[in-house]
Every structure is written in structure tokens, then in C-alpha cells.
C-alpha positions in Angstrom: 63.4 15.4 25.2 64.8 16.4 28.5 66.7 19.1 30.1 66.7 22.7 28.7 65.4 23.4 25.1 67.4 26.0 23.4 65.7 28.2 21.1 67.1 27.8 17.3 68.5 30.4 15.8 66.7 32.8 13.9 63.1 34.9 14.7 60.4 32.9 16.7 57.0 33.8 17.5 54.6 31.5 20.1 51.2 32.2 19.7 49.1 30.5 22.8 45.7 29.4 22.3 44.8 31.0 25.6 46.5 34.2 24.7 44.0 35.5 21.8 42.4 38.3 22.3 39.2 37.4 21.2 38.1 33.9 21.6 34.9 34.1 19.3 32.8 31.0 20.1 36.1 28.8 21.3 36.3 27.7 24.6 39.1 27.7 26.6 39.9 24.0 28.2 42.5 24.1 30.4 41.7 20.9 32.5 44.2 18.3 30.8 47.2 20.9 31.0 49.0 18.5 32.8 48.8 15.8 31.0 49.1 17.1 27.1 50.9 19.9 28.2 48.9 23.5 27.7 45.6 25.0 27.6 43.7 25.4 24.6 41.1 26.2 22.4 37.7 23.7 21.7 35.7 24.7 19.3 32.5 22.9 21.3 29.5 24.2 19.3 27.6 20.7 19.1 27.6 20.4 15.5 27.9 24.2 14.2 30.6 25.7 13.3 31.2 28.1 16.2 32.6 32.0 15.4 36.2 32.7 14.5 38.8 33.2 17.3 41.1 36.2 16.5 43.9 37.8 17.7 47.1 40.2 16.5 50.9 39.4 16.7 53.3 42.1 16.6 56.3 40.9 13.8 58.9 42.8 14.7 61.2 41.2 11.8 60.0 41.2 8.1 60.9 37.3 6.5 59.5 34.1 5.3 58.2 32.3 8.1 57.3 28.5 8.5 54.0 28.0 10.3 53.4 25.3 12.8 49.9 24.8 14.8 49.6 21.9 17.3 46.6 20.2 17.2 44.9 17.2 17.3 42.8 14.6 15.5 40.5 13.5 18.4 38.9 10.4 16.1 41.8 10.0 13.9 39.5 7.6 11.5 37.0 10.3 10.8 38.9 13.7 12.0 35.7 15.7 13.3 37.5 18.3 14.8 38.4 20.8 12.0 40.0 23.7 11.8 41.7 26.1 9.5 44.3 29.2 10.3 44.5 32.4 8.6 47.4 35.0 9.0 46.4 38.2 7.4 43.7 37.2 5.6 45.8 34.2 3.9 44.0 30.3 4.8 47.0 28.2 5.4 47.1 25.2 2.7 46.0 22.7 5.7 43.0 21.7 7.8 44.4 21.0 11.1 42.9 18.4 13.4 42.5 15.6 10.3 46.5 14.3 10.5 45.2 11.2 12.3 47.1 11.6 15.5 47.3 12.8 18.9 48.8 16.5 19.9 51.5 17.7 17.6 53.0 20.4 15.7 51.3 20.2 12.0 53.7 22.2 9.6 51.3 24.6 7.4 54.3 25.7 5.5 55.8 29.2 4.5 54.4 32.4 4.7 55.7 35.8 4.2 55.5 38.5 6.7 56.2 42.1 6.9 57.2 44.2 9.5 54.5 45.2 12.0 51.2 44.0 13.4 49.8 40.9 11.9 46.1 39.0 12.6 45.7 35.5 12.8 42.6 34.0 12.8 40.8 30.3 14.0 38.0 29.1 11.6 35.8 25.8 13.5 34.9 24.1 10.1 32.7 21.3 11.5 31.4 22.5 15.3 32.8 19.1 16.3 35.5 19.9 19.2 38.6 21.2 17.0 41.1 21.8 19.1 43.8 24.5 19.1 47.0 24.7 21.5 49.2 27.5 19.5 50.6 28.6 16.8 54.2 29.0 16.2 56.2 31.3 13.9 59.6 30.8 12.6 62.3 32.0 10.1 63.8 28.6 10.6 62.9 25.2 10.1 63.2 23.4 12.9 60.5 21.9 14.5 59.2 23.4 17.2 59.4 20.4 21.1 56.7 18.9 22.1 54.9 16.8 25.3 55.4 17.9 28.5 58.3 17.4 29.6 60.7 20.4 31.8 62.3 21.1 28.6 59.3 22.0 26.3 58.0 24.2 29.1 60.9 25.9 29.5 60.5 26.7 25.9 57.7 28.0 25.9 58.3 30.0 28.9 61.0 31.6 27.3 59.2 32.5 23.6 56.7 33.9 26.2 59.1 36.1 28.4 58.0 34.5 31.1 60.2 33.8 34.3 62.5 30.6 34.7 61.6 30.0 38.1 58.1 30.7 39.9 57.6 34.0 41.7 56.5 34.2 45.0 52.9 34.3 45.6 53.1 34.9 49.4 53.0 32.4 52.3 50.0 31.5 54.1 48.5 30.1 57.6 46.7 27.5 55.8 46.6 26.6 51.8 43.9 24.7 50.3 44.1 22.7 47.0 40.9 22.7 44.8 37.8 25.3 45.0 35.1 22.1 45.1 32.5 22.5 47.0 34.8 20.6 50.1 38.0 23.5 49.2 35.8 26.4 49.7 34.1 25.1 53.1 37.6 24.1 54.1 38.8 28.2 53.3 35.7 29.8 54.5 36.0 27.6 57.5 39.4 28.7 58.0 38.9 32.4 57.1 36.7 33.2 59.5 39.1 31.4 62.1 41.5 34.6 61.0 44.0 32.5 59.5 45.4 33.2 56.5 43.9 31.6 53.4 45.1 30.5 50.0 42.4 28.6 47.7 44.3 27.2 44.9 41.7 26.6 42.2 42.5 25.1 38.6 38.7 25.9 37.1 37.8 29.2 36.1 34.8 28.7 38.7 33.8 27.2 42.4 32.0 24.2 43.1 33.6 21.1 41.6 31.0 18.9 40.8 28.8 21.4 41.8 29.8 24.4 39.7 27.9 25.5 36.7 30.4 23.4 34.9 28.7 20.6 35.9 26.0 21.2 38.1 25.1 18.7 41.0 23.7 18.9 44.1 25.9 18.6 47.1 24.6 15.1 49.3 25.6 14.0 52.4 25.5 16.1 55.9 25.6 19.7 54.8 24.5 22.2 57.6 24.9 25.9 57.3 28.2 26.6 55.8 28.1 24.6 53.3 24.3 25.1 51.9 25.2 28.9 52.2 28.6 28.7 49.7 26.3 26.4 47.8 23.0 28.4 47.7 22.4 29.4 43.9 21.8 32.2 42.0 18.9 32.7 39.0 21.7 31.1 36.4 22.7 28.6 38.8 26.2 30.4 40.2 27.3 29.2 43.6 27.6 31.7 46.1 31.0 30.2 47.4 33.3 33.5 45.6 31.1 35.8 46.9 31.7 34.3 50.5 35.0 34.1 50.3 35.7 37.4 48.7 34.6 38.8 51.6 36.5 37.5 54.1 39.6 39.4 54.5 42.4 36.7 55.3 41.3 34.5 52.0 43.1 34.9 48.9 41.4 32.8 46.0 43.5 31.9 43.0 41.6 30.6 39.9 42.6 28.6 37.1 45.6 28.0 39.3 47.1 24.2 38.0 49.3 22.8 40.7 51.6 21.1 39.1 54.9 20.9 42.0 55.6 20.6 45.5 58.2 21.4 47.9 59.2 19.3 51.1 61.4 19.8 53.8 62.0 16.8 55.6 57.9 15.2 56.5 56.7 18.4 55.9 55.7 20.2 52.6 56.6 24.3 52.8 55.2 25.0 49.3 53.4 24.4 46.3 53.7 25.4 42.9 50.9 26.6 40.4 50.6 27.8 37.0 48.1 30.3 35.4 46.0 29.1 33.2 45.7 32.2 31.1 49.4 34.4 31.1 51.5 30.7 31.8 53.0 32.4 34.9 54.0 29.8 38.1 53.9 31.1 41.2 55.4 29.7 44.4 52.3 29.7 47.7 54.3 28.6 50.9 52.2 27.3 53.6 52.4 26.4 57.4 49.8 24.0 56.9 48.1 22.2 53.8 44.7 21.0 53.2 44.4 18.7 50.2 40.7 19.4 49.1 41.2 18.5 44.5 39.6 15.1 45.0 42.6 13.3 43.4 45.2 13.3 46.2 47.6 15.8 44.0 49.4 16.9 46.8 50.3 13.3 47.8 51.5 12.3 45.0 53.4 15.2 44.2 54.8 15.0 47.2 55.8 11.0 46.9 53.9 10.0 49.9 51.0 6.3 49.9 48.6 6.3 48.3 45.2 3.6 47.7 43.5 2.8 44.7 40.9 0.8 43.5 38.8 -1.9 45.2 39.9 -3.7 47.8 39.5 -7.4 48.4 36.9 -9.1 50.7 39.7 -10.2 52.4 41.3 -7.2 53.2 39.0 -5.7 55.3 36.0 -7.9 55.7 33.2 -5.9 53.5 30.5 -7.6 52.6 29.9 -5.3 49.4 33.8 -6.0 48.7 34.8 -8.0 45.5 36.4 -12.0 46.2 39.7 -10.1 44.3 41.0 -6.9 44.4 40.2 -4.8 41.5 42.6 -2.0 40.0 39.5 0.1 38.6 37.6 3.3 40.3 34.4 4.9 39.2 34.7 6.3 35.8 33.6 10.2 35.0 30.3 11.4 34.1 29.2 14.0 30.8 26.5 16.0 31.9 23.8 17.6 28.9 20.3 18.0 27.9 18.4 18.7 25.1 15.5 21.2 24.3 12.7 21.5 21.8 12.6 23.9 18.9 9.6 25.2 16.9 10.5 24.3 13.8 12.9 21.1 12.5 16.3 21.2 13.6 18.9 19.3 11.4 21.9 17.0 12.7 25.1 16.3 10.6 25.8 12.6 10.2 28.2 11.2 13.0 29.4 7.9 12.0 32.3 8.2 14.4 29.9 8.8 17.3 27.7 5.9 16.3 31.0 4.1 16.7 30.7 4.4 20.3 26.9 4.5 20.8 25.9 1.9 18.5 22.1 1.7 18.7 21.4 3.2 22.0 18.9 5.9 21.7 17.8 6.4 25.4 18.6 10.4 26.1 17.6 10.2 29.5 19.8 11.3 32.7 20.1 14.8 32.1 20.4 17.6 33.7 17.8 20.2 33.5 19.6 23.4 35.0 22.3 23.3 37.7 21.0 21.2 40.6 18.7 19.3 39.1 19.9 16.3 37.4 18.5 12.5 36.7 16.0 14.0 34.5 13.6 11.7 31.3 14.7 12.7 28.1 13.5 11.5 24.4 13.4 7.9 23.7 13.1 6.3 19.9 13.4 2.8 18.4 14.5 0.1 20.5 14.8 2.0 23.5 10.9 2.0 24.1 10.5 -1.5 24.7 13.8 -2.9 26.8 15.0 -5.8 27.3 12.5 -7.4 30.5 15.8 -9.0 31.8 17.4 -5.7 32.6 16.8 -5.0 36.3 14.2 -1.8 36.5 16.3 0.5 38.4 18.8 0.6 35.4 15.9 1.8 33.4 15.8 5.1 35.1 16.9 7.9 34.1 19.9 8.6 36.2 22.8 11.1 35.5 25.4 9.2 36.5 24.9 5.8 34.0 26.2 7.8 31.9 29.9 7.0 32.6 33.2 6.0 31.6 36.7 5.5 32.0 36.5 2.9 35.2 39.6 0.8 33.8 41.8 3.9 32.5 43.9 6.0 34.3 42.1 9.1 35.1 45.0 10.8 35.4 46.7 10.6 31.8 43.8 9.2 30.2 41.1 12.5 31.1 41.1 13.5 27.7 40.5 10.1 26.3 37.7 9.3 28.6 35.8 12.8 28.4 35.8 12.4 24.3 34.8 9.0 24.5 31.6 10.5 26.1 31.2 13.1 23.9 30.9 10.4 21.2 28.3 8.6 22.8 26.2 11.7 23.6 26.5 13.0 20.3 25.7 9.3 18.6 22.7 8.7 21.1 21.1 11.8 20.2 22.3 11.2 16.0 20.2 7.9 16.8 17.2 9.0 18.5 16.7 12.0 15.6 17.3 8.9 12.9 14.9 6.2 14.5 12.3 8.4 14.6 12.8 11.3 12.4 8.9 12.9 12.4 9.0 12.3 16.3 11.9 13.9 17.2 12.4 16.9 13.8 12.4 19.8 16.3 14.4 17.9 18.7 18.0 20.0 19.5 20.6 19.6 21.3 20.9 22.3 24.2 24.0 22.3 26.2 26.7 19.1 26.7 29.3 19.7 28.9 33.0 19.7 28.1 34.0 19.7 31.9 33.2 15.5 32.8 31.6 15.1 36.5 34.9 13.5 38.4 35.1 10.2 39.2 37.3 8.4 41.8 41.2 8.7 41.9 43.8 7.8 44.5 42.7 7.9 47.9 45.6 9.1 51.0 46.3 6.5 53.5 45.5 7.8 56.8 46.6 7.0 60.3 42.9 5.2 60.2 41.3 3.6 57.1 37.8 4.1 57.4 35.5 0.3 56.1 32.6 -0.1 55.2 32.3 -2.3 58.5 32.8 0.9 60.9 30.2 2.9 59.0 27.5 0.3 58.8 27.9 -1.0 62.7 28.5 2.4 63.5 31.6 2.2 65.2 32.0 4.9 67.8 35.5 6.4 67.9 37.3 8.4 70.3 38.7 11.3 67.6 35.1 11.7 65.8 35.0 15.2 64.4 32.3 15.0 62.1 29.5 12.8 60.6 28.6 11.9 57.3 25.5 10.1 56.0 24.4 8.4 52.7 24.2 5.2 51.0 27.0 3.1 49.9 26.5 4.0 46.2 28.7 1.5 44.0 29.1 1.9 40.3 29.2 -1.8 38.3 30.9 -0.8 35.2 31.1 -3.3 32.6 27.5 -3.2 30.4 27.9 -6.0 27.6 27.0 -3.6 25.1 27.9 0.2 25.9 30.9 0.7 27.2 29.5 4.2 28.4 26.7 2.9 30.5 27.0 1.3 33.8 25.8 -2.8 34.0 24.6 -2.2 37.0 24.2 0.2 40.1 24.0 -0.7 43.8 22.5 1.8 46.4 22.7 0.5 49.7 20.6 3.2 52.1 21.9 0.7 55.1 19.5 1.7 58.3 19.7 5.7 56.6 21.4 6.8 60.1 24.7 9.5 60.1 27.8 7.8 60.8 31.2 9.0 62.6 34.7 10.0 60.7 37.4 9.5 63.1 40.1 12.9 62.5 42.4 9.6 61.4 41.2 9.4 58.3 41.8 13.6 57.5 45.5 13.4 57.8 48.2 12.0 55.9 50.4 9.4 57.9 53.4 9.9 56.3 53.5 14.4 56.0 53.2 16.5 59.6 51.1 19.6 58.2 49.0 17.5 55.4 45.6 17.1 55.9 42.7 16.1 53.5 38.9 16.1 52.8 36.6 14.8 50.4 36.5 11.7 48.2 40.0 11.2 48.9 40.1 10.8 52.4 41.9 7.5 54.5 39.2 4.9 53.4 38.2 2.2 51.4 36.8 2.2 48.0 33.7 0.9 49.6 33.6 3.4 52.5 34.5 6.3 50.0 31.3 5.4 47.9 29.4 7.3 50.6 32.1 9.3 52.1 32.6 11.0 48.9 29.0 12.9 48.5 29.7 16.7 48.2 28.1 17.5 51.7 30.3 14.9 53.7 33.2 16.5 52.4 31.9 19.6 53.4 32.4 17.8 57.3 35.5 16.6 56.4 36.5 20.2 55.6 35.3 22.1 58.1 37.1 19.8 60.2 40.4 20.1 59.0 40.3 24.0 59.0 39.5 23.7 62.3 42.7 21.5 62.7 44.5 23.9 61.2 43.4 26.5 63.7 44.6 24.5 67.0 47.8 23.2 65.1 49.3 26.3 64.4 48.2 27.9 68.1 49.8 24.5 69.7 52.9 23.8 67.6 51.4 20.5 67.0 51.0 18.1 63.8 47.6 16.7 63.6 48.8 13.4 65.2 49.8 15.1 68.3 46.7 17.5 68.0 44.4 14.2 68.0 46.2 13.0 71.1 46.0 16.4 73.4 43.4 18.7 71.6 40.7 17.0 70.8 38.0 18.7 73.0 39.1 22.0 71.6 39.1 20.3 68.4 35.4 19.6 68.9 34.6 22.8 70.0 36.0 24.5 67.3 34.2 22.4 65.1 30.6 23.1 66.0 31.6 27.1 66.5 31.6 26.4 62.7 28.3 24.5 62.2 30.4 21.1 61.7 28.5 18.0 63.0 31.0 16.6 65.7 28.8 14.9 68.7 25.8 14.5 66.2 24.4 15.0 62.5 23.6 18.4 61.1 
């Protein structure tokens, strides 16, 4: 379906997930909104039934209404994610989430309804990730558009009274896409610069990978800004909100989705967002644009190169390059730990999570409390005596060999590749409980992410494309404005057995010595006021496996704000800023506690 969707005749109700006003023990996941088309409801209680979401509808037309729900069977061979729907005390005659397919509209049939206010109610039935979009009312019998095409939203923007076109949400020195740890160095960095600010967020929280979300430790060249926005607090809260709350030129707009842009000419004047929460898109116009999401969302929006993958030997000359080129990218990560109880603590049979985990009962690589990950967990059956031919370091327990999705596209395949992990975390643990039950009675399950740790996704083409050559020789360049350190850290996806574990790992510490980013690689060659920082910077797959660590980006950021700064005082794009500014640039740079002429 394309175009405009009218609205059929008769009375309509749209009841979004993310519009109850009580979400009991659901949890609202908003992060594949673009791709299936709203937020919704997950009932995420790791295998108990979690309490009753509940809201009230005002009918303002007595009539028989037919009932759809749009849901989805996330293992449509076993449909663990159950749910049921009560209006006004009456259970609808279906269990949603067991239809065997993706998102759609399930029809639960007929009910009558009198004039007034009416409740509708969620009941999880398993504790297994049902999941909820909305419920629709309607005295006709049409079925009600789905995907996400313009037409469906337009739909639902109209059953919602919402706007047809976005409102203005202000314009702005600078705005920065993605509150990661890199987005909220980038805004602080250009707050207290006095430029305008807007930090367009789409996660209820700061920090990226390093929110409580998730909960890593930013790596890589840090120095003060950035270990201050990431200091914690007792339950493992960034202080990045607080920062940047108080500075009074940043604006920062959570569970903001960006979903459009705007270009005049090689320049983009604005993007567009949508609430999470009311549905509302609001229009942030710019001057300048700092692309901080990690996925290059602003480049593709705004049609401009991008790379992906792993590029040949041949290419660029890496020694740690493949022969071939390779159209894969490091997968995402499922973050969780378990706990012991005092007494036995029961487990309900998960045959569609042994699917993905088979025998592998290893529950090690977890992560203990934000910030401290890569931590031993239980062990049973075969996993106490490995295979001798498996290389040592693949015994340990890291965080991140716990990962998937390398050959999908982590774009329209996100909610694919996080369930697929949620299946082998929940089948590991099934396993280690069932190989040795007297061991492991009290063991539980305490927390599993729903959020995955982000992988790798496209990558901007620079006016420079950082190699793996240039950081290892340690190139000098004449536009250095920060430095990064690390070791190339390569994921080998690929295990013969588990698809979610890695086959192999390679950390290359090279001689452990900072390295330089040439301002090249932070702006886009193809868009006059784009500018990037973070994993998705102008390099290499290879380059970008040590560019990428949280604290580099935090360079990269700081940078770029700085850019900002000198662009808008000059009248200059970055180009021309790197060719006439770049003492300034430097200067400004380290006013901020950015490494320019050496490591923090």
C-alpha cells in the first residue's frame, strides 16, 4: 500500500501500545520502529508471566465493534510469546502472538460496546517476549493497513489526531544525531562553545553502548569530558543528562527516531524525528549536523556514499584484510547475568530456545552491573571439559562472543538478530539448569537485556579513508585533531556449531601507542555541513575495529563540535575549514580536553 490511507467509513478507535496508561510489567521497545513500523509493548519477564498492562478508551459511539490487535509470533513453530486482550472485563476468543507469522493485525472478532469509558487490558500468559503494537476498534470490517509504508502512517496519525506534517521543533547552531556516549561529548563539547545544541536521541536514556541498557565501559582515549558524562552513579546512570541539562544552549530530545531529512542542494537544513511515546514528528533545522547514531542515518537518509563490510587485501594493502571482500560487519551483542537464589528456582521447558543453543551450556560473558562486563558464569555438562583444539582465548569468558547477526542486514533484520539471542540465552541457561540439575537448583536468571550491544553498520566515505596501514606505521598527517588508541579488535564470526558464538577473535595490541585521525575522516565528502564521529567515521572495516571504541569517538566528537564552532564564525564547510583553520581548529580542540598534538 502506498499513498494516502483513507479511513473507512464508520467509528474507529487506535489504541497504541505506547499509549496505555499503565504499562504493568510490559516494556516499552521502541528500537525497531523503523523497520516494523511502531513502538510496542514486550512482555520481557524471563519466563514469568509479567503484570497486566491497562489502560481506558473513551467510546464515544455505542455499536458492535470488530477487534483487531497486531502482534506477532516471534518463533512461529512454538509461539512463546503469548498474550491475551480484555475489553471490559471480557477475554477476546484469541491468544495473540501464536498465528505463526510476523507483525499483523489478528482479528479477535465482535464485541459490543456502550457509550462511555471502556478498559482494556494486556495479560503476558508465558513471560516469554509477547509482543503488543495496538489495538484497533471498528464498527466496520475492514481490515485495518499494515507495514510501514507513508500510507499506514498516515493512518495512524490521523486515528491519533496527530498532525499531517511535522511541527517545528526550532533551528539550531549545531544538531547532533544519537545520545551515545560520542553524541553527548559531541553536544556538551558544543554547548559550552555557546552554540546552540539539539541532541536527537531515539533511547529513552544516554550512553549507547554504555547506558544502563547495556552497560559497557567506554575504551579508547577518553580524557576529561568524556569520563565526566560517563562517570556513574550507585545504579550505574551516566552522568551525561545531568551535564547537559545544565548547559543552557543544549536541548536534548529523547526517544526522538529520525526517520527523514531535508537537503538543499550539498547541504542538509533539517531533519525529521518522531516521538516515541505521543507519535508526534517534529521538524529540527540546523546550520550544521553532526552524525553521532553509529549507523550513518543521516547519510543514508540523505542519499549520500556510503562503505560497508570488509574490504579486500587488495584494496588497501592490510595485512589483517581478507584475500576477498566480504559483505558482513560485526554482528550485535545480548548482554545478561544470572544470580543465585536460596532456595530452587524452576525453569519452563524451552524447546524453541534449545533450537538455537543446542548443547551449549557455558553462561559465561556476563555482565555483572553496568561497567563491568566479561564476567565467569555457571558451567554444566560438556562445557567443563572443552574441546583441547579450541584456541584458549575463546575459552574466556568474554561479553562479546556472544554475538550475532554478522551476515544480516542490521538495519531491517534488528529484530530478527536480537531474538535470535534471546533464544540462545534463554536455551544455554534451560541447558545448564538440565545438565546438572542438583548443581545449579537455585540457579536464576537475573536480568537479560532486550536492548542488543550495537554492532557495525555503514560507515561515511570521507575526504580521507583511514587503513589500518596509517594507524599501525603511525602515519603523521597534517589535519590531525585527535588521537585514538586500542587494538585492532576483529570479530571471526562463523563457529561450526553456534551460530551465536564467535569462531574466533583477534586482538591485535600493535606496539599499544595512540595513533592520529586526520579531520578527513570526520566529514562527509559529498554534504558541506555534515560531519561524523564514532564507529562510523571515513575508515576501513579494519581501521574502524579500533576506531570504534567508545572513548575514540569521544575524540572524534569533541572534534567535530569544535568544527562546528570555527565553521559557523568563518562561513566555511569543513573542507575549507581544514585548509585555512586548522591551528584554531587545534586550539579549540584542546580548550575542550581533546587530544590533538598528543594522547590524553
Amino acid at each position: 500500500m502506498t499513498g494516502n490511507q483513507p479511513v473507512a467509513a464508520g467509528h474507529h478507535i487506535l489504541v497504541e501500545a505506547e499509549e496505555f496508561d499503565d504499562f504493568g510489567g510490559w516494556t516499552l521497545d521502541s528500537q525497531f520502529e523503523v523497520e516494523m513500523g511502531s513502538p510496542y509493548l514486550l512482555a520481557h519477564g524471563l519466563g514469568v508471566p509479567v503484570a497486566d498492562a491497562t489502560t481506558t478508551i473513551d467510546v464515544e459511539r455505542a455499536g458492535s465493534y470488530r477487534v483487531w490487535v497486531r502482534a506477532k509470533d516471534w518463533v512461529p513453530s512454538h509461539h512463546p510469546g503469548r498474550f491475551a486482550v480484555s475489553i471490559n472485563g471480557e477475554r477476546l476468543p484469541v491468544e495473540f502472538g501464536a498465528n505463526g507469522r510476523d507483525w499483523t493485525w489478528e482479528n479477535a472478532g465482535r464485541i459490543d460496546l456502550a457509550e462511555g469509558r471502556a478498559t482494556i487490558v494486556l495479560t503476558d500468559l508465558t513471560g516469554f517476549d509477547g509482543r503488543c503494537d495496538a489495538v484497533y476498534l471498528t464498527t466496520g470490517d475492514a481490515e485495518p493497513p499494515d507495514g510501514v509504508d507513508p500510507g499506514t502512517r498516515a493512518w495512524r496519525r490521523r486515528l491519533r489526531g496527530l498532525p499531517d506534517q511535522p511541527v517545528e521543533g526550532g533551528s539550531f547552531d549545531v544538531v547532533v544525531a544519537g545520545g551515545g556516549v560520542t553524541g553527548s561529548a559531541a553536544a556538551l563539547a558544543a554547548g559550552r562553545l555557546g552554540l546552540t545544541v539539539a541532541l536527537v536521541q531515539n533511547r529513552p536514556v544516554l550512553g549507547g553502548n554504555a547506558s544502563t541498557e547495556i552497560g559497557l565501559t567506554p575504551r579508547g582515549e577518553t580524557g576529561a569530558l568524556v569520563k565526566a558524562l560517563s562517570a556513574r552513579s550507585a545504579d550505574g546512570d551516566l552522568a551525561a543528562l545531568d551535564l547537559l541539562r545544565a548547559e543552557p544552549t543544549v536541548s536534548v530530545f529523547l526517544e526522538h527516531q529520525i526517520f527523514d531529512v531535508a537537503r538543499d542542494g550539498d547541504r542538509i537544513v533539517s531533519v525529521v524525528a518522531r516521538d516515541t511515546r505521543s507519535g508526534r514528528e517534529t521538524r529540527f533545522r540546523g546550520a550544521m549536523f553532526i552524525d553521532c547514531t553509529g549507523t550513518a542515518i543521516l547519510g543514508l537518509l540523505a542519499g549520500v556514499e556510503t562503505m560497508f563490510g570488509y574490504e579486500s587485501r587488495g584494496e588497501f594493502g592490510e595485512p589483517l584484510a581478507p584475500e576477498e571482500r566480504v559483505e558482513s560487519h560485526h554482528g550485535n551483542t545480548l548482554f545478561f547475568r544470572t544470580r543465585e537464589e536460596n532456595h530452587p528456582c524452576g525453569f519452563p521447558d524451552v524447546p524453541w530456545a534449545i533450537e538455537v543453543a543446542q548443547d551449549y551450556a557455558d553462561l559465561g560473558g556476563q555482565l555483572e552491573r553496568p561497567g563491568i562486563d566479561n564476567v565467569a558464569g555457571p558451567v554444566a555438562g560438556p562445557a567443563r571439559t572443552p574441546d583441547p583444539s579450541i584456541r584458549r582465548r575463546m575459552l574466556k569468558p568474554f561479553t562479546h562472543f556472544w554475538e550475532y547477526g554478522q551476515d544480516l542486514d542490521p538495519y531491517t533484520d534488528a529484530e530478527h538478530i536480537r531474538d535470535h539471542l534471546l533464544r540462545a540465552v534463554y536455551g544455554t541457561f534451560s541447558n545448564v539448569k538440565t545438565f546438572e540439575p542438583e548443581t545449579h537448583a537455585n540457579l536464576a536468571l537475573d536480568w537479560v537485556a532486550f536492548v542488543p550491544g550495537q554492532g557495525e553498520f555503514r560507515r561515511y566515505r570521507g575526504a580521507y579513508v583511514l587503513t589500518e596501514n596509517d594507524i599501525r606505521e603511525h602515519r603523521r598527517f597534517d589535519d590531525t585533531v585527535a588521537w585514538n588508541s586500542g587494538a585492532f579488535c576483529l570479530h571471526h564470526p562463523g563457529h561450526e556449531k553456534y551460530d551465536f558464538r564467535l569462531r574466533d577473535w583477534t586482538w591485535d595490541t600493535r606496539d599499544d601507542r595512540p595513533f592520529e585521525v586526520p579531520f578527513r575522516c570526520l566529514y562527509s565528502a559529498h554534504l558541506d555541513n555534515l560531519m561524523m564521529a564514532g564507529k562510523h567515521i571515513s575508515v576501513t572495516h579494519i581501521a574502524g575495529s579500533v576506531t570504534k571504541f567508545m572513548g575514540n569517538g569521544g575524540q572524534h566528537a569533541i572534534a567535530t563540535a569544535a568544527a562546528a564552532k570555527l565553521c559557523l564564525e568563518y562561513g566555511v564547510t569543513p573542507s575549507e575549514l581544514c585548509d585555512d583553520h586548522l591551528v584554531e581548529l587545534r586550539k579549540t580542540v584542546e580548550t575542550l580536553g581533546g587530544s590533538v598534538g598528543h594522547p590524553v
